[in-house]
C-alpha positions as YAML, in Angstrom:
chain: A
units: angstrom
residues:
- id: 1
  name: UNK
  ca: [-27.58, 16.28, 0.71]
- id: 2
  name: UNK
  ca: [-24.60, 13.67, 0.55]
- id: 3
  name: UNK
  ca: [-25.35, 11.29, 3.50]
- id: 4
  name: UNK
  ca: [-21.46, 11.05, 4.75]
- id: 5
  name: UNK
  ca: [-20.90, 7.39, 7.02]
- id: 6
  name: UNK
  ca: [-18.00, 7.92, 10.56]
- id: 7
  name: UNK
  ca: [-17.70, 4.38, 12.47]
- id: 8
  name: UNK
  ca: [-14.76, 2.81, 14.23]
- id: 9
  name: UNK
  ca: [-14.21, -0.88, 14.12]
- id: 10
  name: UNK
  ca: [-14.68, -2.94, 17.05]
- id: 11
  name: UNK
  ca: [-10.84, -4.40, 18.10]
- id: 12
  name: UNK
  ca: [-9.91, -7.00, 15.40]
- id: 13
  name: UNK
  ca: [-8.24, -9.75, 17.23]
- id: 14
  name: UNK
  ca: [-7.69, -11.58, 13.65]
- id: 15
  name: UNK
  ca: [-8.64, -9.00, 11.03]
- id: 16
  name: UNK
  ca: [-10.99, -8.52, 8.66]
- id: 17
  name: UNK
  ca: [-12.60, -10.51, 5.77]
- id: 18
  name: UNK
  ca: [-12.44, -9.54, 1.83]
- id: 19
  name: UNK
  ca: [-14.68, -6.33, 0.84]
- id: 20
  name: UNK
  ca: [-14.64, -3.44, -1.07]
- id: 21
  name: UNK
  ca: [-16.81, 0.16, -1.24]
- id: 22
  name: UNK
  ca: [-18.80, 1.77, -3.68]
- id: 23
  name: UNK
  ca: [-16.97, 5.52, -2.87]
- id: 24
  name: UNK
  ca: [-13.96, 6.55, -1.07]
- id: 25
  name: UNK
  ca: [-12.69, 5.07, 2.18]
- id: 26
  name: UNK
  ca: [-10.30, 7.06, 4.27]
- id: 27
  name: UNK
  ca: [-9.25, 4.85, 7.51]
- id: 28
  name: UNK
  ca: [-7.01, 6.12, 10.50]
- id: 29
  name: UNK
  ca: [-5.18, 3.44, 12.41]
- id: 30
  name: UNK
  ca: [-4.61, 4.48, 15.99]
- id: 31
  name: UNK
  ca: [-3.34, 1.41, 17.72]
- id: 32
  name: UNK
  ca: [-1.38, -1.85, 16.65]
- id: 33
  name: UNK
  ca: [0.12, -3.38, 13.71]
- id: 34
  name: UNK
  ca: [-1.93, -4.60, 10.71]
- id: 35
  name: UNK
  ca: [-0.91, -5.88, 6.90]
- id: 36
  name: UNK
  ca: [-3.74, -4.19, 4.98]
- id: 37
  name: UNK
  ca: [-4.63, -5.72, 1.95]
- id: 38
  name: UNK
  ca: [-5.80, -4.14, -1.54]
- id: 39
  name: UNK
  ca: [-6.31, -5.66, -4.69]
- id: 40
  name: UNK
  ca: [-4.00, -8.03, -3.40]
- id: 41
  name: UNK
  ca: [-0.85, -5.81, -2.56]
- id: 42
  name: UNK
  ca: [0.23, -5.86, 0.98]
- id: 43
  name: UNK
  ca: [0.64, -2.75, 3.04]
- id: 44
  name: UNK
  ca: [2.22, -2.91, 6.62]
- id: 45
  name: UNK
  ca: [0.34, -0.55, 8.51]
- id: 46
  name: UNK
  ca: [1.08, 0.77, 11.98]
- id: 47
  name: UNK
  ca: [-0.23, 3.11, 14.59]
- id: 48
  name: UNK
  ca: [-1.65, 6.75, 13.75]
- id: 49
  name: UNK
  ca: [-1.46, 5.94, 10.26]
- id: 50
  name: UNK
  ca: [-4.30, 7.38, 7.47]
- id: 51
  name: UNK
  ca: [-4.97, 5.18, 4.45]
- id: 52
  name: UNK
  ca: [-7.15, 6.93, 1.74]
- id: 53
  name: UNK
  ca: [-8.92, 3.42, 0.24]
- id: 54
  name: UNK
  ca: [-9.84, 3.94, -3.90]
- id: 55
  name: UNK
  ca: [-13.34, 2.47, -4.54]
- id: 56
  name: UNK
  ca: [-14.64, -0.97, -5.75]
- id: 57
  name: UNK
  ca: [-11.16, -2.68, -4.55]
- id: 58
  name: UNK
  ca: [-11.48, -5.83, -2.32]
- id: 59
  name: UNK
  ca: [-9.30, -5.12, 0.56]
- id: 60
  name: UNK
  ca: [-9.08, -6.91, 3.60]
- id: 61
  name: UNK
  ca: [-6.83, -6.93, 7.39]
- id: 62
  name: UNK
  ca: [-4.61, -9.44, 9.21]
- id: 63
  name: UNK
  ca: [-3.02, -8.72, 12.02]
- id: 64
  name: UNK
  ca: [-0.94, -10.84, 14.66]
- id: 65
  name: UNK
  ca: [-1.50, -8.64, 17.68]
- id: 66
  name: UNK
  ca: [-4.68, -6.86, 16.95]
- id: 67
  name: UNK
  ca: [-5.51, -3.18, 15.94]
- id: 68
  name: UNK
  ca: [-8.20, -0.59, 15.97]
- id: 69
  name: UNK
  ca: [-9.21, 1.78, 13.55]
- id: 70
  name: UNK
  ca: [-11.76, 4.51, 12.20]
- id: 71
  name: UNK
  ca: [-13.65, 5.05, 9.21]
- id: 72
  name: UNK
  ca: [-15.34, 7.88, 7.16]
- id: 73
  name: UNK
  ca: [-16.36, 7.74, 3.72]
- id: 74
  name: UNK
  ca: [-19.41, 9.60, 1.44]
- id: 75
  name: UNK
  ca: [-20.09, 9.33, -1.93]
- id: 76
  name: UNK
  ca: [-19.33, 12.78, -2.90]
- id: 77
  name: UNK
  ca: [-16.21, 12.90, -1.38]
- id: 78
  name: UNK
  ca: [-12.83, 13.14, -3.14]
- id: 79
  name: UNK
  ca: [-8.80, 12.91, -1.22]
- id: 80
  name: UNK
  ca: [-6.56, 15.32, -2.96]
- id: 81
  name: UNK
  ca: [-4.84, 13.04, -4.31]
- id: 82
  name: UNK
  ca: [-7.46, 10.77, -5.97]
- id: 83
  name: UNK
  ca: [-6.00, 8.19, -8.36]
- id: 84
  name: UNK
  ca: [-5.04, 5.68, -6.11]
- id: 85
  name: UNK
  ca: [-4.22, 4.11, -2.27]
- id: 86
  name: UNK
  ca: [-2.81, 6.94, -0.31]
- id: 87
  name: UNK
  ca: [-0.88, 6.36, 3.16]
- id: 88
  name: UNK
  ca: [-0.11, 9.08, 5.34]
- id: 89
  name: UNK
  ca: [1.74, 8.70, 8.75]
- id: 90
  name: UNK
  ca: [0.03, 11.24, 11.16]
- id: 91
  name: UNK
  ca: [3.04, 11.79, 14.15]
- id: 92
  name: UNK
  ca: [1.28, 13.97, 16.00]
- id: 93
  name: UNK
  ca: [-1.84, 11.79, 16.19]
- id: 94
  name: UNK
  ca: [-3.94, 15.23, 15.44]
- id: 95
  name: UNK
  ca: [-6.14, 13.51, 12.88]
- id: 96
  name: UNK
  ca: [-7.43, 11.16, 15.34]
- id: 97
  name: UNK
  ca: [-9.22, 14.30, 17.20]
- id: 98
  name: UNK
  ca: [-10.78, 14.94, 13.88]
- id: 99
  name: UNK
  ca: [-11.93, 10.94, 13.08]
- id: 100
  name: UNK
  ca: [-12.83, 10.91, 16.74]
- id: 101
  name: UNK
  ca: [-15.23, 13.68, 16.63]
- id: 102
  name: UNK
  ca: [-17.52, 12.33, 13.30]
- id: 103
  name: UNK
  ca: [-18.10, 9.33, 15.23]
- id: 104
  name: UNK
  ca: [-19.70, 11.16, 18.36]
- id: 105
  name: UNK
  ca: [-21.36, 13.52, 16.08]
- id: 106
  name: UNK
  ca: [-22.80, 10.63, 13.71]
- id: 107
  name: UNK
  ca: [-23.58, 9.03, 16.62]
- id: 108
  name: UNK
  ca: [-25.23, 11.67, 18.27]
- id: 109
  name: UNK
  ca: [-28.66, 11.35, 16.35]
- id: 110
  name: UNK
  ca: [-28.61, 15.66, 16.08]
- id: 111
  name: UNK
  ca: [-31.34, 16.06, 14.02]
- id: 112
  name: UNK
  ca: [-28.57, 18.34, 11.64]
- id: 113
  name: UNK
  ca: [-25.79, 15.77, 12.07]
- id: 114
  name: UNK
  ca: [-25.32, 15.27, 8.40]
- id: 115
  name: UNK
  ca: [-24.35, 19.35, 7.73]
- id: 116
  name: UNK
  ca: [-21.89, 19.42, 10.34]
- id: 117
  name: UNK
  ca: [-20.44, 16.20, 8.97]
- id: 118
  name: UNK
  ca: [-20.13, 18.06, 5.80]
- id: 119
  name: UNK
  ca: [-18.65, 20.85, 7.65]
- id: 120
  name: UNK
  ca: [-16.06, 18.51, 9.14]
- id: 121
  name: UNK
  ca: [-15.53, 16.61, 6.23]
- id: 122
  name: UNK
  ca: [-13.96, 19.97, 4.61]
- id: 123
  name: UNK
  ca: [-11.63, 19.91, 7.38]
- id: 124
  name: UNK
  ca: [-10.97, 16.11, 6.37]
- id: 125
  name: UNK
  ca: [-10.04, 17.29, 3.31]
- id: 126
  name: UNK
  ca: [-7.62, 19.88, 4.27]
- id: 127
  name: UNK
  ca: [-5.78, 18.08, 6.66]
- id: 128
  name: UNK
  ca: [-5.18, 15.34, 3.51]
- id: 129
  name: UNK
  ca: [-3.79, 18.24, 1.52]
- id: 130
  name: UNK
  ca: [-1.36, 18.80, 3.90]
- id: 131
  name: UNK
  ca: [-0.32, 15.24, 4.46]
- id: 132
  name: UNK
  ca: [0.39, 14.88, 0.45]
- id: 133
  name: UNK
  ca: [2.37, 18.18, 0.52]
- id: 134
  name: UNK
  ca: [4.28, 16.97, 3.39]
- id: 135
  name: UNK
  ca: [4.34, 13.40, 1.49]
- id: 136
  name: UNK
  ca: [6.06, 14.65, -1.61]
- id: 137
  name: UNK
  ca: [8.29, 16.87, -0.06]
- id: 138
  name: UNK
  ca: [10.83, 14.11, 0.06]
- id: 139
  name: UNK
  ca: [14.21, 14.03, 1.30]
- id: 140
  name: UNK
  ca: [16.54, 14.16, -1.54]
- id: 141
  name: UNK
  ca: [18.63, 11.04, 0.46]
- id: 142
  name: UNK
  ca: [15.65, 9.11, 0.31]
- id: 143
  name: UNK
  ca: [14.71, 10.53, -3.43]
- id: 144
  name: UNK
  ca: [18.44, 9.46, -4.21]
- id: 145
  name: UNK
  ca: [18.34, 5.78, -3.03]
- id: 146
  name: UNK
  ca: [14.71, 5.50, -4.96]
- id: 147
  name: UNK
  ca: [15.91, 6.50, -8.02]
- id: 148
  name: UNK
  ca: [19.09, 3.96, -8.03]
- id: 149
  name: UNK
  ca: [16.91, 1.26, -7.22]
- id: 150
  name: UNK
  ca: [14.24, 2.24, -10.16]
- id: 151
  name: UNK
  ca: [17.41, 2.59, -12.45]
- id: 152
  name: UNK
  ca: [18.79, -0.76, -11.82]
- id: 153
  name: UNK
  ca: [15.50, -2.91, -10.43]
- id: 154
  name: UNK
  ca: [15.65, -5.38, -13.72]
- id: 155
  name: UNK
  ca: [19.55, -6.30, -13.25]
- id: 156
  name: UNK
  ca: [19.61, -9.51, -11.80]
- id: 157
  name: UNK
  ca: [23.55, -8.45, -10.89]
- id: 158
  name: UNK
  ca: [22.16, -5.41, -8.93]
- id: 159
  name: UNK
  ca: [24.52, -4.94, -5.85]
- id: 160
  name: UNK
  ca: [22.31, -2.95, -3.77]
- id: 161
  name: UNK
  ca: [24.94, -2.99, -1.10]
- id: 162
  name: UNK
  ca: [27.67, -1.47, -3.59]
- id: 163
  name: UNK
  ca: [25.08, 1.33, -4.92]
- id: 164
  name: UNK
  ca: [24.31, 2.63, -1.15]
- id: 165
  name: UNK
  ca: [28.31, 3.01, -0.81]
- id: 166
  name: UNK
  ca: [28.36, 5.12, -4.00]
- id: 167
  name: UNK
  ca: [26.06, 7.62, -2.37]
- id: 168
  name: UNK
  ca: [28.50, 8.25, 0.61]
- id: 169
  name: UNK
  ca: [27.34, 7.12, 3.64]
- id: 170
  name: UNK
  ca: [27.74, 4.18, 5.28]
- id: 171
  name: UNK
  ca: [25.11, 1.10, 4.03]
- id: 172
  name: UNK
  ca: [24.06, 0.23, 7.57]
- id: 173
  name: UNK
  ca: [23.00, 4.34, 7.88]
- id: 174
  name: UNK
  ca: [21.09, 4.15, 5.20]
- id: 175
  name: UNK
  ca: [19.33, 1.26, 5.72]
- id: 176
  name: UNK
  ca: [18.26, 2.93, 8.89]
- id: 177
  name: UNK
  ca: [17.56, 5.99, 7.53]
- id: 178
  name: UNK
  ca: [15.60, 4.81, 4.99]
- id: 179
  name: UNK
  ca: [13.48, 2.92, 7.05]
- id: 180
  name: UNK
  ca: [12.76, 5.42, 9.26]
- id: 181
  name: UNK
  ca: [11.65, 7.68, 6.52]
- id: 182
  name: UNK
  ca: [9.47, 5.02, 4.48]
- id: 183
  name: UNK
  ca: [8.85, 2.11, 7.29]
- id: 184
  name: UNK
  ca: [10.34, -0.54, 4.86]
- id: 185
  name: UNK
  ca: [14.30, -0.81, 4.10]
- id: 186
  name: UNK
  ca: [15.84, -0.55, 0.34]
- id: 187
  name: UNK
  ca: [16.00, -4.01, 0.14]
- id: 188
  name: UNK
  ca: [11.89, -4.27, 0.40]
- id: 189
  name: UNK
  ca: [11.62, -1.49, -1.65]
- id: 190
  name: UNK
  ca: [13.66, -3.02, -4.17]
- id: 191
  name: UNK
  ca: [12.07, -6.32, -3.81]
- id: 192
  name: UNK
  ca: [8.44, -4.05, -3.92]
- id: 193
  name: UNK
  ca: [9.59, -2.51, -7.51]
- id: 194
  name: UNK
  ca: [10.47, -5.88, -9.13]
- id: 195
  name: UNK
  ca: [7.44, -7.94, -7.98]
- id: 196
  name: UNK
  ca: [5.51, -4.63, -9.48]
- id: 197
  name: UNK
  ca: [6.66, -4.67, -12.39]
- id: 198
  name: UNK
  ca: [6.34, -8.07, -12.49]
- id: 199
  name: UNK
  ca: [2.86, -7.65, -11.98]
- id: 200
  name: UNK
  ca: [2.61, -5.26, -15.24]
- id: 201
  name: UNK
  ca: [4.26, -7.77, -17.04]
- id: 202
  name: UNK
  ca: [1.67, -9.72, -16.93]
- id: 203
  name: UNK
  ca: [-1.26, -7.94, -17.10]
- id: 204
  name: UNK
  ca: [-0.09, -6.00, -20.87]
- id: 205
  name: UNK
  ca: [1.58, -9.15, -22.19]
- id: 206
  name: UNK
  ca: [-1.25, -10.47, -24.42]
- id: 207
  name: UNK
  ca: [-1.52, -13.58, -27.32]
- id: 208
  name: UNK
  ca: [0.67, -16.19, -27.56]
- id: 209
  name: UNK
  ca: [3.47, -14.03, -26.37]
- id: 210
  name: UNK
  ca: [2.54, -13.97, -22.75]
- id: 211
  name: UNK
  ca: [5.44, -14.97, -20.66]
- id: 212
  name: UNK
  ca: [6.12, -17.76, -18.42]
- id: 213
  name: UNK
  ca: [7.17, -17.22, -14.37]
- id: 214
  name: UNK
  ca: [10.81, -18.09, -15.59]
- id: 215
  name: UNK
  ca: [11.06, -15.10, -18.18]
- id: 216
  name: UNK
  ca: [9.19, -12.85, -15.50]
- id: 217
  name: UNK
  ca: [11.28, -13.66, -13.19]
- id: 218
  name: UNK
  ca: [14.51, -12.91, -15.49]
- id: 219
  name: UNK
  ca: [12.83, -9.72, -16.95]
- id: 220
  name: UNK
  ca: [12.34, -8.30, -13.58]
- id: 221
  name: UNK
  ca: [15.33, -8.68, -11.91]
- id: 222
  name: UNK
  ca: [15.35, -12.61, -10.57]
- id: 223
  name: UNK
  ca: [18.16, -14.82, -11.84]
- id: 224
  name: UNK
  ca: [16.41, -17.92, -9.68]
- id: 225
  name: UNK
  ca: [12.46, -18.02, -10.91]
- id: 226
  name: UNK
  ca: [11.66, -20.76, -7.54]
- id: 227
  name: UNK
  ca: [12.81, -17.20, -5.66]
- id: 228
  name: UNK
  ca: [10.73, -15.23, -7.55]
- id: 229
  name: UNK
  ca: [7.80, -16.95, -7.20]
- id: 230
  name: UNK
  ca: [8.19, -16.84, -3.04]
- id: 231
  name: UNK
  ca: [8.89, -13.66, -3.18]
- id: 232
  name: UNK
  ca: [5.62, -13.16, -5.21]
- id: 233
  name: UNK
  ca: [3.69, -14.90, -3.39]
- id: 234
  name: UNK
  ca: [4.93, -13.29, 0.05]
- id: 235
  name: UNK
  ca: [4.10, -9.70, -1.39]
- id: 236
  name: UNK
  ca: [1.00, -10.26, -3.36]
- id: 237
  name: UNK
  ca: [-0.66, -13.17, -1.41]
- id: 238
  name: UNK
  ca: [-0.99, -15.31, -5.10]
- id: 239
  name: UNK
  ca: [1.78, -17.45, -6.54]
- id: 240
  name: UNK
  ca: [2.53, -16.30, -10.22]
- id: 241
  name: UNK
  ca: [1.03, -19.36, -11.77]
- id: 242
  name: UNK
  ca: [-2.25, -17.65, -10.33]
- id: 243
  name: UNK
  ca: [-1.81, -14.32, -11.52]
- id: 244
  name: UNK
  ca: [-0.14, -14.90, -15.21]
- id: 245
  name: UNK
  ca: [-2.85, -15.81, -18.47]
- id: 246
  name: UNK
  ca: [-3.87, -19.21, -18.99]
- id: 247
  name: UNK
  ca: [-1.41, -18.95, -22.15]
- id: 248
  name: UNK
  ca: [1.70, -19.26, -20.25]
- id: 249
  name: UNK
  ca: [0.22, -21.69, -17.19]
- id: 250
  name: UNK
  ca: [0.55, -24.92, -19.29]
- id: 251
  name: UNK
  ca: [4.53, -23.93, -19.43]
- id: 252
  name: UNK
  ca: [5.03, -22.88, -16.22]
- id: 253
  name: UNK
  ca: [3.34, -26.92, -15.36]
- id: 254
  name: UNK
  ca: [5.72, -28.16, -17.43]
- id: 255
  name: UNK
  ca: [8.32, -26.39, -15.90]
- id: 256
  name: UNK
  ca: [7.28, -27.18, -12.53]
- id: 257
  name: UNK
  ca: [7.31, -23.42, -11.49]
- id: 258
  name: UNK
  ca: [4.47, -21.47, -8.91]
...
């Protein structure tokens, strides 16, 4: 029988150090704000919020104001959607009944705790489906404004501000909107994309043609590579200089880049 773990943190004033998992993770936020951290990415994380944590990444917390949070994971024990970081916002808080109820019955010391945990941990599963169904049932506004910023994310001359008009509604509305559907606002988003593929760049670009932060920088969508690098650094916790091959660090030196 699968032995299947349910804990909540104790309140993290500060956060939480670097560490990783051997199986799945699936965490439910249910009070404060908190920037989790995997495999260096940030994600802003706030209240009744499930994250669905991939294996054997280092992730780690920081938080201003503090947070608190449950766990569950088991190594048998799959999310629907199992190929990488999932984050569901739960509105109507009804997964923290569920979360809340493993602890007390892990807890409990039942002599048959672990078969109703597997029970429960079918009902886990279930509620996840419906999350990712509700997930990718996307507003074709928001669906709209994605795909213009995907088309246009490596054009330093992007006018983000000029595409939201074409759609036809006013910027400031969509900004809002936007936010309130995703938590971050186009301009993030767009910022997100480049520094992502920006990322890529750099992991496939191999031999003596790996690039420097300057022709990152131009390549994904920053005419100013002192920007870039901030920005990179902001979003992925590393400067570039950190994250390209050792190839390309002896030009960016030169250069004086990140």
């Amino acid at each position: 029988m699968s032995i299947y773990t349910f804990g909540s943190g104790p309140p993290a004033d500060y956060g939480t150090l670097p560490h990783s998992h051997s199986s799945w993770e699936i965490l439910y936020y249910y009070q404060g704000n908190v920037t989790l951290w995997v495999d260096n990415q940030p994600y802003e994380i706030g209240a009744n919020t499930i994250v669905c944590q991939p294996p054997n990444l280092e992730h780690s917390e920081s938080t201003q104001s503090g947070f608190k949070n449950m766990y569950f994971y088991g190594p048998d024990f799959l999310p629907p959607n199992a190929v990488g970081i999932s984050i569901y916002e739960d509105d109507a808080g009804l997964f923290e009944s569920v979360m809340a109820l493993g602890c007390r019955v892990y807890q409990s010391g039942l002599p048959n705790r672990q078969m109703i945990l597997e029970k429960l941990c079918k009902v886990i599963y279930e509620y996840l489906c419906a999350f990712e169904v509700r997930k990718y049932s996307i507003d074709p506004l928001i669906r709209q404004i994605q795909e213009s910023i995907t088309a246009h994310y490596t054009d330093a001359n992007f006018d983000l501000n000029a595409q939201l008009k074409k759609i036809g509604y006013s910027p400031d509305y969509l900004r809002r909107y936007f936010k309130d559907a995703t938590g971050i606002s186009p301009h993030k988003y767009l910022l997100q994309t480049r520094i992502g593929y920006a990322k890529k760049l750099m992991e496939t670009t191999a031999g003596e043609a790996k690039l420097s932060v300057k022709e990152v920088a131009k390549s994904c969508g920053f005419d100013d590579p002192y920007y870039f690098s901030k920005v990179f650094k902001k979003l992925t916790g590393k400067s570039p200089s950190e994250s390209i091959p050792t190839t390309a660090k002896r030009r960016n030196l030169r250069l004086g880049l990140g």
